[in-house]
Structure formats: C-alpha cells, structure tokens
C-alpha positions in Angstrom: 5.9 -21.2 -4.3 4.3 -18.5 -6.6 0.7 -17.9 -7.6 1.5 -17.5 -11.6 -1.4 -14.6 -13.0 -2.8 -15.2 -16.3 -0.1 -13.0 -18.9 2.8 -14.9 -18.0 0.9 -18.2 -18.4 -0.5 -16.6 -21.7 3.1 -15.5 -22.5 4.7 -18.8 -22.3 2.3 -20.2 -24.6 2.6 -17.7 -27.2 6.7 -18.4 -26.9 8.0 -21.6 -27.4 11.3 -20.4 -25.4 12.2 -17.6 -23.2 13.2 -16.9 -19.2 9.4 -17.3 -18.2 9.5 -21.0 -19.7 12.6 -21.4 -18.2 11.3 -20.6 -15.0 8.3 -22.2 -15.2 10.0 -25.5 -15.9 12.5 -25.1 -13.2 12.6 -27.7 -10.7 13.1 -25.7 -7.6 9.9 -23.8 -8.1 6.1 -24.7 -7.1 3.9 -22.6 -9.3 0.3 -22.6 -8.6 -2.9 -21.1 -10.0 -6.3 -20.7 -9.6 -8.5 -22.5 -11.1 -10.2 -19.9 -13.0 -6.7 -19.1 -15.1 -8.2 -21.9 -16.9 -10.8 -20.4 -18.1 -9.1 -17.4 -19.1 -6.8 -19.3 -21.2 -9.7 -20.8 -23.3 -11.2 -17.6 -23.7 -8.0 -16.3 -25.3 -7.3 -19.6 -27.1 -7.8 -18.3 -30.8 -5.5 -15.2 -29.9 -3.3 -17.2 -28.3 -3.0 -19.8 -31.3 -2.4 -17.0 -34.1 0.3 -15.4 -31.9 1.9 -18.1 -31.0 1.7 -19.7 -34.8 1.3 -22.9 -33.8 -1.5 -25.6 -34.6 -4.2 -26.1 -32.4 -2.7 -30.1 -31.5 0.5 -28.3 -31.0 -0.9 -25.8 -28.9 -2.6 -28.4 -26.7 0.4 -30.4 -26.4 1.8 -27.1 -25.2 -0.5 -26.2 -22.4 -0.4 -29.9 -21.2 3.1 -29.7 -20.8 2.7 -26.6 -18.8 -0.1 -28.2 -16.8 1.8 -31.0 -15.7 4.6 -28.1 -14.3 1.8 -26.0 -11.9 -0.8 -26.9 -9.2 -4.3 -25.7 -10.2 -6.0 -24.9 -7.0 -9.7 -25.2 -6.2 -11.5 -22.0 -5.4 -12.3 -23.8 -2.0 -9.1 -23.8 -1.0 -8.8 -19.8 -0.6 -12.6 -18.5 -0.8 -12.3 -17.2 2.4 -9.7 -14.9 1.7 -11.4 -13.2 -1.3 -13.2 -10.6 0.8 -9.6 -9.6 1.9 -8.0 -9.6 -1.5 -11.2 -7.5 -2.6 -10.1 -4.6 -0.3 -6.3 -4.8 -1.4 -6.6 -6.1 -5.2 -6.6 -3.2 -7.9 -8.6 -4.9 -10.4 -11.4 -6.9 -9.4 -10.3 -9.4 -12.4 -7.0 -10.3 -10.5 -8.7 -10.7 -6.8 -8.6 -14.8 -6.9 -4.5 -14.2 -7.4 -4.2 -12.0 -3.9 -6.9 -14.6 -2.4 -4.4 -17.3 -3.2 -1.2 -15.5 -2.4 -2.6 -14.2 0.7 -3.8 -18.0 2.2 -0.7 -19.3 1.3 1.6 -16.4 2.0 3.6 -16.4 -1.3 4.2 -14.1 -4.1 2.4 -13.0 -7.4 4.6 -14.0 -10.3 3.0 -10.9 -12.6 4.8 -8.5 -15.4 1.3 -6.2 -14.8 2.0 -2.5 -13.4 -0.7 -1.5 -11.6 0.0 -5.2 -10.0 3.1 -4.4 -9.2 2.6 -0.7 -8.0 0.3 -2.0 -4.3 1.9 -2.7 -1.3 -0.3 -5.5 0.4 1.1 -8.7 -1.6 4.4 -9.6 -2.9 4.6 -9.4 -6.6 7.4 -10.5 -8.3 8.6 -10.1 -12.6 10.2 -12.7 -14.4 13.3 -10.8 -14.0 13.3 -10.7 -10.2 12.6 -14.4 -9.7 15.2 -14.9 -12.1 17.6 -13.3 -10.0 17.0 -15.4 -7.0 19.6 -17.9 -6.2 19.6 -21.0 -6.7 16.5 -20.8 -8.5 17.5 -22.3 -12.3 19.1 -25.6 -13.0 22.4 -25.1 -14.0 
C-alpha cells in the first residue's frame, strides 16, 4: 500500500504512458489517497487538460480509469493523526498525505524534494517502487 500525493496523480494524467501509469495500474499495488487529492485535481483540471492535449471527455475517461485503480479515503479515517503529521510535514499543503501514511503505516509515493528530504515518513519515487520486486506484471 502507498498514499499516492497529488504530482504523480497529476503526472499520470498529463501522460498517457510512462512507469508511474505503469505502476499505478499494477496489480500487486493498493494505492490510496485522500480524499482532498480530488479536489486538487479539479483545481488543476484546465492545466492539466492543455498539457496533457487531450479533450475534456477524454480526460474524464482518463481519471475514471485511474479512480477505479486507487482507494479514496475519507478524512475520518485518519483525522486523528493530522496533529502528528502537522509536527513532521514540511508543507502544511501535504499534512493529509503523512496523516494517512502515518495511520496506516505505509509509504508516500512522491517525486517532491523537500518531501523526500524528512525523516519521519517513508517516501518513495517512482523509480524506487519500481525497483521493488515483484512489483510489475511481467
């Protein structure tokens, strides 16, 4: 299981292919996200339809494919880990990722640096979960 953050979700919908779709669609990995990824996907939908150059029916069909591939969880489910992902969390914008990954003891799945550079959650690249075994469908 990996909490997914809100680039790499953003990144597979600009790309029609790639290693992050490939992953995502891999049947030996549970991605989750918060519900509020949602919400930053609509904000970004115009950007997110010019880069990816696709219609706005194709785009849809997209991110329903990729909806049906992760499990959106309700805030409720890890609100009362927030206060502890406040104090370890270096952006207050990524806190509901750490809530998650800290109630359910998993990983980030995040390209993001500053992300990457803490040492109180696991946060994995695309590369790295890549290179797990027997992660990808042969």
């Amino acid at each position: 299981m990996v909490v997914m953050d809100a680039s790499v979700l953003i990144s597979i919908l600009i790309s029609a292919s790639g290693s992050k779709r490939k992953l995502l669609f891999s049947s030996k990995w549970d991605v989750i996200f918060p519900g509020r990824l949602l919400l930053e996907v609509g904000k970004h939908w115009k950007e997110i339809r010019d880069k990816s150059e696709l219609s706005d029916e194709d785009l849809e069909s997209s991110f329903s494919l990729i909806r049906k591939q992760v499990n959106v969880i309700p805030l409720d489910e890890y609100r009362s880990n927030l206060p502890g992902a406040k104090d370890v969390c270096p952006h207050m914008k990524d806190v509901e990722y750490f809530a998650l990954a800290l109630k359910l003891n998993c990983p980030i799945w995040s390209e993001d640096k500053l992300i990457r550079e803490q040492h109180n959650a696991k946060v994995l690249n695309t590369r790295e979960l890549l290179e797990l075994p027997g992660l990808i469908d042969a």
